[in-house]
C-alpha positions in Angstrom: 121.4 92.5 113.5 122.1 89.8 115.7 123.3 90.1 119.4 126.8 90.0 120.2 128.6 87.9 122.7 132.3 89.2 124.3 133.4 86.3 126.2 135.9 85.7 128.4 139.4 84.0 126.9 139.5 81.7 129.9 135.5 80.5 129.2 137.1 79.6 125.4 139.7 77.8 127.2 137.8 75.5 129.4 135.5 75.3 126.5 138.4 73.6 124.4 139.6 71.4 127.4 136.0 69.4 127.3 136.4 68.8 123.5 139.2 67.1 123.8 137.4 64.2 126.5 135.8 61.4 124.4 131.8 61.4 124.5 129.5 62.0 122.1 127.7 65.3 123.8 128.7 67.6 127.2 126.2 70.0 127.8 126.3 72.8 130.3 125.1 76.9 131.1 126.8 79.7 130.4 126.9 82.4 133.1 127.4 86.1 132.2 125.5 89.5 131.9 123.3 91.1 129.4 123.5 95.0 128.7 121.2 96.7 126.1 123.9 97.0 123.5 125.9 93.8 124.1 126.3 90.6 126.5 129.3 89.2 128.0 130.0 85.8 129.2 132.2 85.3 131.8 132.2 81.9 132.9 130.9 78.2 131.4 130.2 75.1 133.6 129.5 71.8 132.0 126.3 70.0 133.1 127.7 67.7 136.3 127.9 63.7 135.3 125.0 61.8 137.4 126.0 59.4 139.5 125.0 56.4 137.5 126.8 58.0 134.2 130.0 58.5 136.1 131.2 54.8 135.4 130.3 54.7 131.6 129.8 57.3 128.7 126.1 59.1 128.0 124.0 57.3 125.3 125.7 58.6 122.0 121.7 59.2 121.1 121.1 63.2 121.9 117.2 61.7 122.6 118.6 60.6 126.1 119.8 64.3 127.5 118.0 65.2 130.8 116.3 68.2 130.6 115.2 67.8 134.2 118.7 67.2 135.7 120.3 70.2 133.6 117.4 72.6 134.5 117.6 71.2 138.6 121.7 72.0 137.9 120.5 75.9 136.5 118.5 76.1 139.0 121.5 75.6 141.8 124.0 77.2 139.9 121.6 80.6 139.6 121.6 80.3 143.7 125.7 80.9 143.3 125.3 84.2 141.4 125.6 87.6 142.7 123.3 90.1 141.6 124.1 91.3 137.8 125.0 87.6 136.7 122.4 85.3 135.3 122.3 82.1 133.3 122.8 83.4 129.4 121.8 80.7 127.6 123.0 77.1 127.1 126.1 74.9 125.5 126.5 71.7 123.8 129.7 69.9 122.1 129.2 67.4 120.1 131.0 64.8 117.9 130.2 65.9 113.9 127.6 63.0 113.3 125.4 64.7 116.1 125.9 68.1 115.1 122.8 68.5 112.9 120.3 67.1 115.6 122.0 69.0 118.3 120.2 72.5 117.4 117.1 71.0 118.1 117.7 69.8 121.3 119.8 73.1 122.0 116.8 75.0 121.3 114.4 72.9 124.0 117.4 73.3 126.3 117.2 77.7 125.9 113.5 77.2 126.8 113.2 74.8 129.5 116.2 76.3 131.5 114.8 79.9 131.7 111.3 78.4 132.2 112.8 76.6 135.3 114.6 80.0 136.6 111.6 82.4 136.1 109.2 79.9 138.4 111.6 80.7 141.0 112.0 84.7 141.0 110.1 86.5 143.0 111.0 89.8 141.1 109.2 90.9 137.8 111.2 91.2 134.5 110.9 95.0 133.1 109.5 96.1 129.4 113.0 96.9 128.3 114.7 93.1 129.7 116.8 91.6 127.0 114.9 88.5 126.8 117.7 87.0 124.3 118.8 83.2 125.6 122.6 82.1 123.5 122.3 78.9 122.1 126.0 77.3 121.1 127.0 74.6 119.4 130.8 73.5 119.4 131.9 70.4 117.1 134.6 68.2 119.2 136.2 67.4 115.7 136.5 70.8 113.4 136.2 73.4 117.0 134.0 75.2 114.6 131.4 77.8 117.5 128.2 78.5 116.1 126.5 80.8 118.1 122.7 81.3 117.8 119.8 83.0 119.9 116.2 82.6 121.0 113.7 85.0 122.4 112.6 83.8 126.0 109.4 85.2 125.5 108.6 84.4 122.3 107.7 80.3 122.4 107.4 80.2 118.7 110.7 82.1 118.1 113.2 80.5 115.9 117.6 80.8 115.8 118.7 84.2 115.3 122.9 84.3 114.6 125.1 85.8 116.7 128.5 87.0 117.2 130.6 85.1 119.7 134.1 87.2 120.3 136.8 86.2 123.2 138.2 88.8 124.9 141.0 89.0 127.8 140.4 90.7 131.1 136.7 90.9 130.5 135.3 91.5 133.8 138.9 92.3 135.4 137.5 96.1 136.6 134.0 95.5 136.9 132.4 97.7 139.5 130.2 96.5 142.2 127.6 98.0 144.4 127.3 96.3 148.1 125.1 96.9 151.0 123.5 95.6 153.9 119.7 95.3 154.6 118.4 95.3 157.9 115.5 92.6 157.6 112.3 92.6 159.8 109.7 90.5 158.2 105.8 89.3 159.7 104.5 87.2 157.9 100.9 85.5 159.4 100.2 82.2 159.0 96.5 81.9 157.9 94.5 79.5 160.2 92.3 78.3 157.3 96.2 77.6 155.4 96.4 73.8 154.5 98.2 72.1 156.8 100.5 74.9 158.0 102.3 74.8 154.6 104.9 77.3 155.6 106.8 77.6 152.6 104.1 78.7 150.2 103.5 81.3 153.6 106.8 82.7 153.5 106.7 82.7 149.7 103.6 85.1 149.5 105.3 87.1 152.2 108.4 87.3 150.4 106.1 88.5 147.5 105.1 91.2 149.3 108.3 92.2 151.0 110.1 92.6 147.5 107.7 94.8 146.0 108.7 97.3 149.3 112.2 96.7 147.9 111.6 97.3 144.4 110.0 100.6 145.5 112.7 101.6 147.6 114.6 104.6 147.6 118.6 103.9 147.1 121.8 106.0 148.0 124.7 105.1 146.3 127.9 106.7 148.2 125.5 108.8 150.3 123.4 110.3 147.7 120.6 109.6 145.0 121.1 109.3 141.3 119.2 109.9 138.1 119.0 106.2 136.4 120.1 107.2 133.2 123.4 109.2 134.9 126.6 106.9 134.3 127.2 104.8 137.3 131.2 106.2 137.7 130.5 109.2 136.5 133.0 111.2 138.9 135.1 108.4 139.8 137.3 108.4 136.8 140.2 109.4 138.6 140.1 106.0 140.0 141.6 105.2 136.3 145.2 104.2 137.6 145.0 102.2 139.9 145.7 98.3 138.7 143.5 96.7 136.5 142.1 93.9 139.1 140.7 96.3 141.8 137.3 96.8 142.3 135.5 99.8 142.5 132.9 99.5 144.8 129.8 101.5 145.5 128.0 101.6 149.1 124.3 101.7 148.6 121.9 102.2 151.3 118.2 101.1 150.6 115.5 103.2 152.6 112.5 101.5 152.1 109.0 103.6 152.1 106.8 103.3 155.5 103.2 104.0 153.4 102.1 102.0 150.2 100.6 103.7 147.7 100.1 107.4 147.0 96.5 107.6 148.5 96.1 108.5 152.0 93.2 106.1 153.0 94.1 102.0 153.1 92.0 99.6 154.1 92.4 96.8 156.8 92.3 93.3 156.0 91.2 91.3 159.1 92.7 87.5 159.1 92.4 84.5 161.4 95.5 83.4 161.7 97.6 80.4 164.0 100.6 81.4 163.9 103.2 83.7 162.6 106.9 83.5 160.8 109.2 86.2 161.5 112.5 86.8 159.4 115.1 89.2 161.1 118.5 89.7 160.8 121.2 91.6 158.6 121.8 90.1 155.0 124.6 91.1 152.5 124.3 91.5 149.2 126.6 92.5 146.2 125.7 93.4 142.4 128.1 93.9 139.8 128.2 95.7 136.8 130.0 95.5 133.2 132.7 98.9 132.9 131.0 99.5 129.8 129.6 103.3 130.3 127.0 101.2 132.9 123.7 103.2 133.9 122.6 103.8 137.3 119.4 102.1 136.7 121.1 99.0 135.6 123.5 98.7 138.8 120.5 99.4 141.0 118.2 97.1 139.4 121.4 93.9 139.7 120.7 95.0 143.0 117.7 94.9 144.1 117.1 91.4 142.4 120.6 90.4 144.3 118.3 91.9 147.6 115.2 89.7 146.5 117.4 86.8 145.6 119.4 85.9 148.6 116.5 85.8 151.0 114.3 83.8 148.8 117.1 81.2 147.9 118.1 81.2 152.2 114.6 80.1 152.7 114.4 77.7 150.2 117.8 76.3 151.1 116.4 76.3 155.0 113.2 74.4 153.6 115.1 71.9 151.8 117.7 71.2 154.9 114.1 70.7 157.1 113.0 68.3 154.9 115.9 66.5 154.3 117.1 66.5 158.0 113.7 66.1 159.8 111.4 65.0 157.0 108.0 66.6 156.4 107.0 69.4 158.3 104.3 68.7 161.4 101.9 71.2 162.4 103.4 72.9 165.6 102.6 75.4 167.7 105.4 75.6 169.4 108.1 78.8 168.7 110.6 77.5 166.6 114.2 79.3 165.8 116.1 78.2 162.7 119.1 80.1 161.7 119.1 80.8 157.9 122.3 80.0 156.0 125.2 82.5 156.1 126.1 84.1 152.8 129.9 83.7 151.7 132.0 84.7 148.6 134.8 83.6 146.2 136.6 84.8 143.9 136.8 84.0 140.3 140.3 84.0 139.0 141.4 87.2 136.3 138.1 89.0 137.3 136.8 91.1 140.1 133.6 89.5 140.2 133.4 87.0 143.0 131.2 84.4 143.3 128.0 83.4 146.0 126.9 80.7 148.0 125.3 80.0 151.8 126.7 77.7 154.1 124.5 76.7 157.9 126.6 77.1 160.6 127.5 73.3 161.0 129.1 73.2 157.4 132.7 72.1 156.6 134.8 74.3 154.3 135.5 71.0 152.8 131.1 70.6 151.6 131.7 73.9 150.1 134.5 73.3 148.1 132.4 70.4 147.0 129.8 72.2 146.0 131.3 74.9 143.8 133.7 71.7 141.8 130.4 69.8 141.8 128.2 72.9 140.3 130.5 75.2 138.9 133.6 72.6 138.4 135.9 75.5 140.1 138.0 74.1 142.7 138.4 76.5 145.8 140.8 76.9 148.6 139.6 77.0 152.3 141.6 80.8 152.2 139.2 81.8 149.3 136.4 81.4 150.9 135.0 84.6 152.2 132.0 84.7 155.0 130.2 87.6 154.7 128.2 88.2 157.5 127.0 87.2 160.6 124.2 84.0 161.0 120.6 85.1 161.3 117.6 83.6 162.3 
C-alpha cells in the first residue's frame, strides 16, 4: 500500500492558479507533516524566478532546472517552519510534451532537496521516521495529479504511487505545544582551531547542547506524559469551541545536570583562546495534526523546533557577519552580537502560524519581502507577530 496524502483545498487552489501561467515547467516544495499512518500537506510554494529568468521564460528543455537554486530555496523555506512542519517532497507542472521526462528529474529533485536539509540538522532522525519524500507531477494541459513517493534513505529506491486527496479545514484545529528555554551556552574556542573558525565552533557546541535537549525531561501543562498517551487526552471538552482556535499546550523542558548514568566522568583538559557564550530566552512552537496525535510525536516537533531555531539564529547571524563585515578576523577582543528575534504569522484557514527571525534594524517591509519572495504569501505589517525579546 502506498502512502496517502490529505491536502489542504487551498494548496489545490494555488496549485491550479500556476497552471494556468504559460511556461513550460514551475517547480516548487511542498510543506506539510508526516504521521505514521498518513501525511498532510498544508501549504505549496513555487520555486522563486531568479533574477535573470524574471524578464523571459525558463528554457522549455527540463535539462536546464537548478537543482542548486531550488535546494538553496528548501533550505530557506525549512528556516520559516515551526516545529512539526517539514519540506514533504517536491512539485512540478509541466506542459504534456515534458510530462514523460519530468519524473526523472522529479525524482533527482526528492533526493537532492532532503540531502540539502539533513546536512543542516543538528538533530538525529529516529528508527521509526517516515522517510517517504512525495514526488507530484501536474500536466498544465489535462490537470491530471500523479502522485508518487521515494524512500529518502534508500538511494536506489524507485516511484511508489500514492494517494493525493484535498480536504477543507485541514489544519484549522491543529494543537500546538509552546515554550520558552532559558539558554546558557560555553562553548571554548580551541587555540589549535584554524583560524578562529567560529562557526564550525559554535556548530560542535550546538552538537552538544542538543543532545542535553533531546534528553530532557518535558512537562506538558505541569506534568509528565507517557509518549504513547494521546496528546488531548482530557481536553476533549474543549470540543465546542470554534473550529479556528488553537489548543495550546505549555511545556516546560528541564534539562538533566549529569550525563550519563555512571557516576565517574572524565575531564578533558583543552588550550583554548577564547570562548562564545549564547544566553538569552528563545521561543519556540510545535504543532501537531488532530488526528488522535501521540505525546511522543508533539514532544519530539518540539524538541527539533528547540534545536532548530538556535541553529538557524546562528547561521542567520553568520551569514549577516559575512555579508555586512566580510570574512571574519581573528579577534580577541569581547564581541556582543544580538541574534535575530523570532516572529510569527499566520497562515490563512489554519491555526498553524508560520516562522521567521528578523535583527533588530529590520523593516516590516524586508519581512513581508521575504515571506512573498520564499513562500509567495503576502503579509500585512498587523500579522506579523514578534515573539520575544532580542538576545545576545
Amino acid at each position: 500500500m502506498g502512502r496517502t496524502y490529505f491536502v489542504e483545498e487551498a494548496v489545490g487552489q494555488y496549485l491550479s492558479g500556476l497552471s494556468t501561467k504559460l511556461r513550460p515547467y514551475i517547480t516548487g516544495l511542498l510543506i506539510g507533516q508526516c504521521s505514521p499512518q498518513r501525511d498532510y500537506v498544508i501549504r505549496a510554494v513555487r520555486t522563486p524566478p531568479k533574477e535573470e529568468q524574471k524578464e523571459d521564460a525558463p528554457s522549455p528543455k527540463l535539462a536546464s532546472i537548478d537543482e542548486e537554486w531550488i535546494t538553496t530555496h528548501a533550505s530557506q523555506v525549512s528556516r520559516m517552519l515551526p516545529g512539526g512542519l517539514l519540506v514533504l517532497g517536491v512539485f512540478i507542472i509541466v506542459t504534456p510534451e515534458l510530462a514523460k521526462e519530468s519524473q526523472n528529474a522529479l525524482r533527482k529533485l526528492v533526493f537532492a532537496v532532503e540531502k540539502a536539509l539533513t546536512r543542516r540538522r543538528l538533530w538525529k532522525s529516529v528508527e521509526e521516521e517516515v522517510s517517504d519524500r512525495a514526488a507530484l507531477q501536474i500536466c498544465s494541459a489535462t490537470k491530471k495529479v500523479v502522485c508518487r513517493t521515494y524512500d529518502v534513505q534508500d538511494p536506489k529506491s524507485s516511484a511508489k504511487p500514492a494517494d493525493w486527496k484535498y480536504q477543507s479545514a485541514l489544519s484549522a484545529s491543529w494543537p500546538a505545544l509552546d515554550c520558552t528555554v532559558n539558554v546558557n551556552i560555553h562553548i571554548p574556542l580551541l587555540a589549535t582551531s584554524p583560524n578562529h573558525d567560529l562557526e564550525k565552533n559554535t556548530k560542535n557546541g550546538l552538537n552538544r547542547w542538543s543532545k542535553q535537549i533531546e534528553d530532557s525531561v518535558f512537562l506538558i501543562n505541569g506534568r509528565v506524559k507517557d509518549g504513547d498517551t494521546e496528546l488531548l487526552e482530557g481536553q476533549k471538552k474543549l470540543k465546542g469551541n470554534t473550529q479556528s482556535s488553537t489548543q495550546f499546550s505549555d511545556v516546560k523542558v528541564l534539562t538533566q545536570l549529569s550525563q550519563g548514568s555512571s557516576p565517574r566522568s572524565t575531564a578533558t583538559v583543552q588550550v583554548c583562546s577564547g570562548s562564545i557564550n549564547l544566553r538569552g530566552a528563545v521561543k519556540c512552537r510545535a504543532y501537531v495534526h488532530n488526528n488522535k496525535p501521540k505525546v511522543k510525536e508533539a514532544l519530539q516537533a518540539l524538541k527539533r523546533d528547540i534545536i532548530n531555531t538556535l541553529s538557524d539564529r546562528c547561521e542567520i547571524l553568520f551569514e549577516d557577519l559575512i555579508i555586512n563585515e566580510g570574512p571574519r578576523k581573528k579577534s580577541f577582543e569581547r564581541e556582543y552580537h544580538v541574534l535575530p528575534q523570532r516572529l510569527f504569522v499566520p497562515i490563512a484557514g489554519s491555526t498553524v502560524m508560520l516562522s521567521d527571525y528578523k535583527f533588530g534594524d529590520e523593516a516590516a517591509g524586508e519581512i513581508q519581502e521575504r515571506f512573498v519572495e520564499m513562500l509567495d504569501q503576502s503579509v500585512q505589517p498587523e500579522d506579523i507577530h514578534v515573539a520575544e525579546e532580542a538576545n545576545t
